[in-house]
N, C-alpha and C positions, 0 to 999 in steps of 0.2 A: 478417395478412401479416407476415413476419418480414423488419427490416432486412435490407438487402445485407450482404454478410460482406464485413470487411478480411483478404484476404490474409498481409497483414503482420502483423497486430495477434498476438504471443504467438510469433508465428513462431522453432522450435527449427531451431540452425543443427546437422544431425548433426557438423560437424568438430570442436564445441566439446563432445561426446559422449566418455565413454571408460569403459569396463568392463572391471571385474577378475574374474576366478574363482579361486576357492581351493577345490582339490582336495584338503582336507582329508580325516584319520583317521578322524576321526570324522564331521564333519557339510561337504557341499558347501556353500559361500557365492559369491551374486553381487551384486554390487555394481555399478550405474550413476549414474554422475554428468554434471553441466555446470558447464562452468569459462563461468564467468560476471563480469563487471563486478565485482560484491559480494561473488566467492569463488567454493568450491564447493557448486555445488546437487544435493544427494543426489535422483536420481530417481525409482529402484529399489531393491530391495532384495530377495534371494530367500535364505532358509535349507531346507534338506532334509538330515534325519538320514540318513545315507547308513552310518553305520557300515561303514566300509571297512575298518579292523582288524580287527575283530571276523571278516572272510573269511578270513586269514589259515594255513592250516595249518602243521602242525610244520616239514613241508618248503621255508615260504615261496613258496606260492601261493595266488593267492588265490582262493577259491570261484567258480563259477559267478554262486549267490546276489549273493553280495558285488557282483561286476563290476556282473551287471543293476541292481541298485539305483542303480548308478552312472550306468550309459547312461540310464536311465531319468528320471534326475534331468538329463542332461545338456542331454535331450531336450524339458523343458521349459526350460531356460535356453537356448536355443537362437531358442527363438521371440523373447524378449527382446533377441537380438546382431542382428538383420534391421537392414540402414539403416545399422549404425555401422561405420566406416572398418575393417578388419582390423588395421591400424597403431595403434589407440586402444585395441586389445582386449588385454589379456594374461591368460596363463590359464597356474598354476603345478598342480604336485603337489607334497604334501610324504613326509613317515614311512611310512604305506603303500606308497606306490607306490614310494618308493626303497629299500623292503624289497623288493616283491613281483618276485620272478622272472616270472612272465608279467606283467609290469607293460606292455610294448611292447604285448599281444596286448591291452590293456583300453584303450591309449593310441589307436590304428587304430579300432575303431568306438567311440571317444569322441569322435574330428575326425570321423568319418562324422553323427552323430547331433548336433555340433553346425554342421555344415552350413555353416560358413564356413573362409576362406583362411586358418587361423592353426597358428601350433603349440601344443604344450604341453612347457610346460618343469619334467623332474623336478630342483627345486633342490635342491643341498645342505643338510643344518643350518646351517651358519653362512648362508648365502646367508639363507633362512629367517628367520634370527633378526636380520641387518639389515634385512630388508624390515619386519620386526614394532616393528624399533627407529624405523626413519624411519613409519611409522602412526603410532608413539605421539608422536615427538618434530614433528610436525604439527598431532598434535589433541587434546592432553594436556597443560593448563596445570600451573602450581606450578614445582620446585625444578628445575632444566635438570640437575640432577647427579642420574642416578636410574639405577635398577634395575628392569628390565622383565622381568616372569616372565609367561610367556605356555606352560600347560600343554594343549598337542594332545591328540588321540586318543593318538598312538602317538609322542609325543615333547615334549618337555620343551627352552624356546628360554628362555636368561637371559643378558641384555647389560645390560653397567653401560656408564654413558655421559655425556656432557656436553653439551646442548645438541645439535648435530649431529655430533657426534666420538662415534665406540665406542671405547672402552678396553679393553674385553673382553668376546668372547662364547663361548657353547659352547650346543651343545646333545647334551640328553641324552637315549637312548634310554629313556624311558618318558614313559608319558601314560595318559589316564582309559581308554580301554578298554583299551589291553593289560593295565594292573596288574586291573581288575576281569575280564578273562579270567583272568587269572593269579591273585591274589589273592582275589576276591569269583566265585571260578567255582561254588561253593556256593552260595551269593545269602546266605550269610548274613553279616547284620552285627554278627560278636563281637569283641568284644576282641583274641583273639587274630589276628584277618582283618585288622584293623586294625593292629596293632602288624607282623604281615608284610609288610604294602605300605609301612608309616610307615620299616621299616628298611631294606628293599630300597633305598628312595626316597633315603634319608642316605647309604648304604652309595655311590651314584651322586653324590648330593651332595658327599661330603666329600672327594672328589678333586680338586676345583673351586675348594672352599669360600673357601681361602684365595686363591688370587687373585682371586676376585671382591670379597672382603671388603676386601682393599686397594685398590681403588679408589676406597674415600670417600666412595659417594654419598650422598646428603642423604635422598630418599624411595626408595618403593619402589610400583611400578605394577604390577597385575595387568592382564594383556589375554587373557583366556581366559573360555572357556564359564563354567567355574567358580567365578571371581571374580565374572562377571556375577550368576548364580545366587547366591554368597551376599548379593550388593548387594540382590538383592530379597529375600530371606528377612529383610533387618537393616531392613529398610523396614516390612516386612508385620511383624515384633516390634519396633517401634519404636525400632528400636541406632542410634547414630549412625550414620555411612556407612566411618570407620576402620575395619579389619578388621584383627584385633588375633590372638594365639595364645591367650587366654583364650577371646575367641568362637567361635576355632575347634576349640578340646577341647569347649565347651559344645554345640557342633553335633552332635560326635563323639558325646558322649554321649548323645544326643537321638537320632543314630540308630541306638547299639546300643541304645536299650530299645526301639526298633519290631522288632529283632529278625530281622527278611526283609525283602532288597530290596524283593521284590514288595508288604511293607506299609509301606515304607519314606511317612513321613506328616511333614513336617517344614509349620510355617507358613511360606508364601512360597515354599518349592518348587514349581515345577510338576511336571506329572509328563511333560512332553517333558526334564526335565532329570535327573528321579531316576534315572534309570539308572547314569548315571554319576557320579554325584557324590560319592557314599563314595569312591571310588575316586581321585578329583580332590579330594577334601579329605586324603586320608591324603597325598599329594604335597606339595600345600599346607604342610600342618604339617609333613612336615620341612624344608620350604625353608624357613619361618621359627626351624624350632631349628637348621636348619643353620649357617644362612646370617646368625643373631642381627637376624631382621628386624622392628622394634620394630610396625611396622603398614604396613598397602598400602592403595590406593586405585585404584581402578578408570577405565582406560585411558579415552580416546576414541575409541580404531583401533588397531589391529593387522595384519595380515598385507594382507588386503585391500586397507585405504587406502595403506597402504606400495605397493603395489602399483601404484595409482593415482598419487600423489605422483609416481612415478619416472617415468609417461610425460608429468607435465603440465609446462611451459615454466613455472614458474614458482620464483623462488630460495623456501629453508627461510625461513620466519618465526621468530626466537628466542623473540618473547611472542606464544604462540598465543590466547592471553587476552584481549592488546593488537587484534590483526589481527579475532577476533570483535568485538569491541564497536565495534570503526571500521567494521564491516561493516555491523550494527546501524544505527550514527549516521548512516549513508550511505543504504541504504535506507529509512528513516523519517524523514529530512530534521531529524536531529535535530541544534539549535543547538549545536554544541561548544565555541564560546565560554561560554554559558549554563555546557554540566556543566562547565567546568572551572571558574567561577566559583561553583558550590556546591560541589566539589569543595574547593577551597581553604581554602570557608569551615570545611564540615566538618574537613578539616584541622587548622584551627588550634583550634578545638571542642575535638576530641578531645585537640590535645596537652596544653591543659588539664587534662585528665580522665587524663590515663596516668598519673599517680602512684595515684588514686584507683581507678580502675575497671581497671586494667594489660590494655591491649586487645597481643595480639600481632599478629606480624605478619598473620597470616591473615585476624586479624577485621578490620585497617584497611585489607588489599585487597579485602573485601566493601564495604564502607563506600565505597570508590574508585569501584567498578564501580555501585553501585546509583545512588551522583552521576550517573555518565556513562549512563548510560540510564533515569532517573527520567522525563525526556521522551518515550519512544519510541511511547505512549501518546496522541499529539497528533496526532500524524497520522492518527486515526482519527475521533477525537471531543473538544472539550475538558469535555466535563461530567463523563465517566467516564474522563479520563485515567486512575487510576489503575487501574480495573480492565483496560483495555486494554494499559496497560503489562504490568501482572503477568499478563494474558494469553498476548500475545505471548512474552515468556519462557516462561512456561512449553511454550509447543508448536512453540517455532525449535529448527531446529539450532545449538549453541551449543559450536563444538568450545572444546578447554579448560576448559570447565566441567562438572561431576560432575554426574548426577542431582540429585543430594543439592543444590548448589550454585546449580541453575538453580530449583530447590524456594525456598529460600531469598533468593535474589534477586526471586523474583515474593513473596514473604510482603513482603520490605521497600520493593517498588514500590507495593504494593496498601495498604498503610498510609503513604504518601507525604504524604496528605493527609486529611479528614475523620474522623472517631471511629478511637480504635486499635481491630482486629483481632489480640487477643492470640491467640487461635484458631489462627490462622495460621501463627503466632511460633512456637507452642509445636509446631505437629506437622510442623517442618521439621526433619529431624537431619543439618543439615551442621554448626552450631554449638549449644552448650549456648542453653535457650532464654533466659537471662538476657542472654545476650548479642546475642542476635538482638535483643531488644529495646533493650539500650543502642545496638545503632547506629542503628536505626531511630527513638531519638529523636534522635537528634545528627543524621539524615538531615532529619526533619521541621523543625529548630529552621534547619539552613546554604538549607535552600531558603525558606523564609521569610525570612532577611536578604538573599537573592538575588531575592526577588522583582521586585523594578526593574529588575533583569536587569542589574547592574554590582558590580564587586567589591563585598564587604561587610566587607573587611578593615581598612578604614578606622573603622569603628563601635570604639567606647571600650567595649567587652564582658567583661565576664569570667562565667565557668562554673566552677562549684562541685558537686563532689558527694558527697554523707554517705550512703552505698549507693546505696540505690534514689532516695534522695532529692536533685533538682538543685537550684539557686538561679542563675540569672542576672540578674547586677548591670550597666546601662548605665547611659549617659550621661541625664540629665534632659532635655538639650537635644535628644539624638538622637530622646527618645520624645514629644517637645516640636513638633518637624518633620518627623516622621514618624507621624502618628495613623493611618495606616493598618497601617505594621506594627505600633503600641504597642495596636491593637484587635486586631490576628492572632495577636501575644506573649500577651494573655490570655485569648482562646478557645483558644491551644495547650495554657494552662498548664491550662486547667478541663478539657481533654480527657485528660489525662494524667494530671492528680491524679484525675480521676472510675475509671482504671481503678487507683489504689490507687500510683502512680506521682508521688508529689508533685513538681510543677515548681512554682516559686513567679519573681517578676520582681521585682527589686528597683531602684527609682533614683537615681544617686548624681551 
């Protein structure tokens, strides 16, 4: 006999519900969320290649084919919008449809087919490219002065910008299938197809160039299909996660020797994405020769989330980074006095070591973060904290943090404590892997003088290092009154030196 059911127990309130559609070029997206206590909670999520450019004739209308693919696609995101308030729904068109002259006649049985009270709204480019700027400056940690290139089917959106300020946006008519109508309408990929979309693409570029380029900004964020796809292709060839112009002429040439779209075979491509992605890489590379862009890194949101952002009641967070991992600590009842107290200790560890091991900035805000949720692990079990932790990361929503990033934080939770997992270390490529592992011993050394659960700043410490090789020299007396951490100091060192890592403890 099965208990009585609680009512309450999980109960979804729909008003805390809200869904975006993006009427995209290329591919329809939806996207369902709940604004919740601890952020937001991604519910849904629906993609369908709809290739809507691609309908497009000389005249500027669009196919039959085209539209139906559309309705059709609308017609299953429809079932998903039942229950949620029409006010929490917003649903845009972009490049397409503000091209296509029968764009009204595909707009009428698109509200017919998705069956509720709402409109749809054909935005401008610029409109466009703020919606794609507030996605990114949401759910996209690192430098707040950045550059957002987000390349559509049928249009091209880039905003330089600061924290929640634009400075400059534009967008440009092209994107992955018009150039590969236009460009790869052969399907072949030569040299010369390539070098026609590469200049086409500059030729749009370099109208631009210069006042984007004066703005300043620090990084550069990709929020497109494209960018996606090569994130996995650098995953699946083992690249770091930076996406640089060297790797992207090595791509180039990788797939003129496949020679035909249709055999187009790249590692980590899939093939829902090979269609267009010659097409979406020749873009690419001129926005970085254009545009002098040293390397990019891949968004957390774009158009969609933007999208959402703008109907939820809640003010912009400056450190998206900061706002995850309190969301984290919160939901997993994790001690934050605790991380901040190995936090600290790591701190002062490392500033030791920055003359020797010269950690920048990047690696000592990994080192921060892994502090701050080295616990989150506890909440489930304390025998296998660490693999729970690194669990956990690895399969949460963790806006502001890269793939690559959330890889890398579960390799240095999961070696927190018991024998190192160099394994781990080494096939994470957010950081080179020498340094994955310098933090994660300065990670394992601040949570050990943390163990009593009170500052450890106070301890007469010092750290040395001659490469690979540490020395920590303490007080006699501390290791004198403290025999439980002066037993844990030398199981550390035997686990560290055993993986070829000499740590040695000295008394003074």
């Amino acid at each position: 006999m099965l208990p009585p059911q609680n009512s309450e127990c999980g109960k979804i309130d729909n008003s805390s519900i809200y869904a975006a559609i993006d009427l995209g070029s290329n591919s329809f997206h939806l996207l369902i969320v709940r604004n919740t206590n601890c952020g937001i909670q991604t519910l849904d999520k629906l993609k369908k290649k709809v290739r809507l450019a691609a309908g497009l004739d000389e005249s500027g209308y669009l196919s039959e084919e085209s539209m139906e693919r559309g309705w059709q696609c609308l017609a299953l995101f429809a079932e998903r919008l039942q229950g949620i308030p029409p006010h929490r729904i917003r649903v845009v068109a972009t490049a397409a449809l503000r091209t296509a002259k029968n764009a009204q006649r595909f707009i009428s049985v698109a509200l017919e087919r998705l069956n509720v009270s709402i409109s749809i709204d054909i935005i401008c480019g610029e409109e466009e490219a703020r919606l794609i700027y507030q996605g990114v400056n949401h759910t996209t940690g690192g430098d707040p002065k950045r550059l957002v290139v987000d390349i559509g089917g049928a249009s091209t959106e880039l905003i330089a910008g600061d924290g929640d300020s634009i400075n400059n946006l534009v967008s440009l008519p092209m994107g992955c299938v018009t150039w590969l109508e236009r460009y790869f309408a052969n399907r072949s990929l030569s040299a010369d197809n390539f070098h026609q979309a590469e200049t086409a693409a500059r030729e749009l570029l370099s109208q631009i160039a210069e006042r984007l380029i004066s703005c300043s900004w620090k990084t550069c964020v990709g929020a497109s299909g494209t960018v996606q796809a090569l994130q996995e292709i650098m995953v699946a060839q083992g690249m770091d996660e930076a996406i640089t112009l060297d790797k992207l002429l090595q791509l180039k040439e990788q797939a003129i020797q496949c020679g035909k779209l249709e055999e187009l075979e790249i590692e980590g491509l899939t093939l829902e994405r090979a269609l267009v992605f010659p097409s979406g890489l020749a873009i690419l590379i001129a926005v970085f020769d254009t545009l002098k862009v040293d390397s990019m890194v891949l968004s957390g949101g774009a158009l969609r989330e933007g999208l959402v952002y703008s109907m939820l009641p809640i003010p912009p967070d400056r450190n998206v980074r900061q706002r995850t991992v309190r969301m984290l600590q919160s939901l997993y009842r994790v001690d934050c006095q605790q991380a901040d107290f190995v936090s600290q200790c790591a701190s002062a560890l490392r500033a030791q070591l920055q003359s020797s091991w010269h950690l920048d900035d990047n690696v000592q805000e990994m080192l921060f973060w892994a502090c701050q949720l080295y616990e989150v692990g506890l909440s489930i079990e304390f025998k296998n904290a660490n693999q729970h932790a690194a669990y956990l990361v690895s399969h949460i929503d963790m806006p502001g943090f890269t793939p690559a990033q959330k890889k890398l934080l579960a390799a240095l939770l999961i070696n927190q404590s018991h024998p190192l997992d160099l394994q781990a270390l080494s096939q994470q490529n957010a950081l080179p892997a020498h340094q994955a592992i310098q933090i994660v011993r300065l990670l394992r050394i601040a949570i050990l003088f943390c163990r009593a659960r009170h500052p450890a700043t106070t301890l007469n410490v010092s750290l040395f290092a001659d490469g690979d090789r540490l020395q920590l020299s303490i007080d006699s007396n501390d290791l004198k009154n403290r025999p439980l951490l002066a037993e844990s100091l030398l199981q550390e060192s035997r686990w560290q030196t055993n993986c070829r890592l000499p740590f040695s403890i000295q008394a003074k």
